[in-house]
N, C-alpha and C positions, 0 to 999 in steps of 0.2 A: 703846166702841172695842173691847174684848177679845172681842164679839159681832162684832163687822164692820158693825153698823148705818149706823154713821155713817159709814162710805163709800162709799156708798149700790149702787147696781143696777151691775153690772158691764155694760158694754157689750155687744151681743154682736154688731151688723154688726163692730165692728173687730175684738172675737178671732174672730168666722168667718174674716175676712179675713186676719188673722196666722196662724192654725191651716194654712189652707190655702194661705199661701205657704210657710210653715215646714214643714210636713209633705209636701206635695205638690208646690209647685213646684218648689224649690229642687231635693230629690233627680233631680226628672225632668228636668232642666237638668243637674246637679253631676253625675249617673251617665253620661250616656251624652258631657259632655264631657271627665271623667277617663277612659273607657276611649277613648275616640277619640286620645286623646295618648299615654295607656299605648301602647296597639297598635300604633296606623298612623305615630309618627312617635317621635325617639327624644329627646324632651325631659324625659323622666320618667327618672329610674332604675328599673333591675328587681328595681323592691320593692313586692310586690302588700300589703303590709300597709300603704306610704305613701298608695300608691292609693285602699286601703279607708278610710284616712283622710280623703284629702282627699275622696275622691265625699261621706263625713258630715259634714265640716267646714260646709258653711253650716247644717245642722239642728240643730248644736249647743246648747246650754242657754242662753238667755237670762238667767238670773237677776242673777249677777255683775254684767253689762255695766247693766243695769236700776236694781240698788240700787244699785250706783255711780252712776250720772246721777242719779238720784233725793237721790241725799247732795250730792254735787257742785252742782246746777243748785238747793239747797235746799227743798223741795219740803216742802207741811207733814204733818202728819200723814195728813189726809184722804187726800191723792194717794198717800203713799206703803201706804197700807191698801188701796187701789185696786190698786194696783200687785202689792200680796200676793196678793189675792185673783186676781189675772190668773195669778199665778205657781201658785198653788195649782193652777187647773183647767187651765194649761198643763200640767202635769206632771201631771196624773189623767190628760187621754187620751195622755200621752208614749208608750204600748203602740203605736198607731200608727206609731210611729217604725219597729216591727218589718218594715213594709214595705220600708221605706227601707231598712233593714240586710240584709235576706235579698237586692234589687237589686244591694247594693252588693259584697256578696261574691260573688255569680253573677258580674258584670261584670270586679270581681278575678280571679278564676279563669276567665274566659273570656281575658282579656288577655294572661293569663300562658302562656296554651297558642304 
């Protein structure tokens, strides 16, 4: 267990698929519909760091949200070693995220003009 053998081969269609709504979709959806409210209509307050928040808010850290369902829903050892090992290489390519942050402060700062 302290090797990670025993649970076993990590998936890798579903973390492509979670990688790439996590990383990619979300921001490209969450940026350009926080500055379209920022800007064009006055639902938001004129607070570009709320903004810059909320455009990052769906790309946020999973981990929390994970090993809590994982404790809660019971889950045994195996699945939750699974679940590490998801969380481990989620967070080795998280440097990706830098896309997503450098979008999200241009958009801030375009809003705010």
């Amino acid at each position: 267990m302290k090797n990670g053998e025993e649970s076993g081969a990590l998936p890798w269609k579903p973390m492509s698929i979670i990688t790439i709504v996590r990383f990619f979709l979300w921001p490209a959806l969450s940026i350009p519909i926080i500055w379209a409210l920022a800007s064009k209509t006055n639902l938001l307050s004129d607070d570009p760091m709320l903004w810059f928040a909320l455009m990052l808010m769906p790309v946020g850290p999973p981990a929390l949200k994970l090993t809590a369902l994982a404790d809660v829903s019971g889950a045994d050892d195996k699945e939750q070693m699974s679940i590490a090992k998801f969380l481990t290489l989620s967070y080795i390519i998280s440097p990706i995220l830098a896309v997503a942050v450098v979008g999200a402060v241009t958009a801030a700062q375009d809003a705010a003009k």
